[in-house]
C-alpha positions in Angstrom: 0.0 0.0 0.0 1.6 3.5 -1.2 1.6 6.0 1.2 -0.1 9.7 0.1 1.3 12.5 1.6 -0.5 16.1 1.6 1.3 19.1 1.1 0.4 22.3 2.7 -1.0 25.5 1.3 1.1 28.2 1.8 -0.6 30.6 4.2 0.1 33.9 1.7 -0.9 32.1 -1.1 -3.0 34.8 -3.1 -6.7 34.3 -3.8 -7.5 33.1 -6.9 -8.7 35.8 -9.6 -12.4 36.9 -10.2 -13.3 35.6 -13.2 -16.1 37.5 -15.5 -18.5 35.8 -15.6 -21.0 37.5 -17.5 -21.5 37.1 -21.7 -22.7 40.3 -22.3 -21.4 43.9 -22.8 -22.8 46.1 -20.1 -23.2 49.9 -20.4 -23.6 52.4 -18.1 -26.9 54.7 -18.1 -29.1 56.9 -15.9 -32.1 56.1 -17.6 -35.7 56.4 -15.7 -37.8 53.4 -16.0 -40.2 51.5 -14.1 -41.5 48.2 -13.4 -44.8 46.4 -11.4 -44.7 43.2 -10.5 -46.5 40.5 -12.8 -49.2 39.0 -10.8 -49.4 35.0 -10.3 -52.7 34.7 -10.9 -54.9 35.8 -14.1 -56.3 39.1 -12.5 -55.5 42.5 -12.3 -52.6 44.1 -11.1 -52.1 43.9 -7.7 -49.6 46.4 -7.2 -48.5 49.6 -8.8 -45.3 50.6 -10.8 -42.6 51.3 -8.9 -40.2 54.3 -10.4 -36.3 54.1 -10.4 -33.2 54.4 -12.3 -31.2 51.6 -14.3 -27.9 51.7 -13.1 -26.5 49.8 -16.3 -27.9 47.0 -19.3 -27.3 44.6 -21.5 -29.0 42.8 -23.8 -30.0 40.4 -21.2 -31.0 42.4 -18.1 -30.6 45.4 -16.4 -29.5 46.6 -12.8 -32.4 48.8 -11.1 -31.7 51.4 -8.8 -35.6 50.8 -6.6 -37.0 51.6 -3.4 -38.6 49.0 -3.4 -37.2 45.5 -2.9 -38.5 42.7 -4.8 -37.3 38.8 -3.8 -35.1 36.9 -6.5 -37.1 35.0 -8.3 -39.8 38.0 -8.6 -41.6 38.3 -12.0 -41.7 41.9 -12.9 -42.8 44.0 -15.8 -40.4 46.7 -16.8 -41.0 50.3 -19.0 -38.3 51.8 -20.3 -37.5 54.8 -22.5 -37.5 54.6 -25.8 -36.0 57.6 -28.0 -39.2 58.4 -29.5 -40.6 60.8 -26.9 -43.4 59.2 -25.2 -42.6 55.7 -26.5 -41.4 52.9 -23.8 -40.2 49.1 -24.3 -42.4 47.1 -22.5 -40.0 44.0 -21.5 -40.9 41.3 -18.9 -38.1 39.3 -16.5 -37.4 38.8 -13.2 -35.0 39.5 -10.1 -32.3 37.5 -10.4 -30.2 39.4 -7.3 -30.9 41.6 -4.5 -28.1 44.5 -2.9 -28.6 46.9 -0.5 -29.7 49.2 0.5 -27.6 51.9 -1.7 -27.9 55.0 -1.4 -31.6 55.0 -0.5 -32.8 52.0 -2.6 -32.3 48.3 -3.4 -30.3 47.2 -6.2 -32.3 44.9 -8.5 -30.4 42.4 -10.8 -32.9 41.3 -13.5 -32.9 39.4 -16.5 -35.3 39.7 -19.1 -37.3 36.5 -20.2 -36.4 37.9 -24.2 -33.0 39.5 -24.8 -33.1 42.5 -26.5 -32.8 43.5 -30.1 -29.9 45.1 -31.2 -32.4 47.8 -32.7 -33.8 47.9 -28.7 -30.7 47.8 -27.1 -29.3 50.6 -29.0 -31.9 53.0 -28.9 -32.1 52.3 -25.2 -28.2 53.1 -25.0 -29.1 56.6 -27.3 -31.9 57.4 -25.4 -29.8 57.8 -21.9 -26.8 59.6 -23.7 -24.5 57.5 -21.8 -23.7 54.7 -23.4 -20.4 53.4 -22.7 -19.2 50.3 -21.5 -19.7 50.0 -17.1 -16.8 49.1 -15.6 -19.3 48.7 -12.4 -19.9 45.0 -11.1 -23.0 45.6 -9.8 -25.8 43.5 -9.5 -27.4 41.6 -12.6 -27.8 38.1 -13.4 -24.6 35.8 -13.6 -24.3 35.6 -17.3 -25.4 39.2 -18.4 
């Protein structure tokens, strides 16, 4: 029988690096929008919208900036600006990750049941006049 012999880790061995994670280009905006839960049952609307900022987006979700906290796993309705004045995207999705509370709200990771368009996602990007890559890791959903 071989004997196996275990070899300590050193105790200032570095943590390993943060990997990215996420598959899709995130940018930066300060756009107004709004979303309402989606009720679970065929009925009206039990609650009303709820108005905050996005944080940042992707084509696959959006970070909300809410003073309101909504559970992971929460089905939500979203309305967002669209450059036309007057116009919104109505998008569906759901909390994927809850932080805070920041500066006065929650943080609301969400990803959308359909990712955007590029025609969507682009006008959404125009219509905050921001538009540039986030270097923020706030929350959103793993892979968006």
């Amino acid at each position: 029988m071989s004997e196996l012999t275990v070899q300590p880790m050193p105790a200032s061995s570095p943590s390993p690096p943060v990997i990215e994670r996420r598959a899709w280009v995130r940018y930066t905006t300060s756009l107004d929008g709004s979303c309402q839960p989606i009720p679970l049952h065929h009925g009206p609307a039990q609650e009303g919208w709820w108005q905050g900022k996005v944080v940042n987006l992707s084509a696959t979700g959006l970070c909300l900036n809410l003073v309101r906290r909504f559970e992971p796993g929460t089905p939500l309705i979203f309305d967002l600006p669209q450059s036309i004045k007057g116009s919104t995207w109505t998008l569906t999705g759901k909390v994927v990750r809850v932080a805070g509370p920041a500066g006065g709200g929650w943080l609301l990771g969400c990803q959308f049941d359909i990712p955007l368009t590029e025609v969507q996602l682009s006008d959404l990007i125009q219509t905050t006049g921001d538009g540039h890559p986030s270097s923020q890791t706030a929350v959103e959903g793993e892979d968006s």
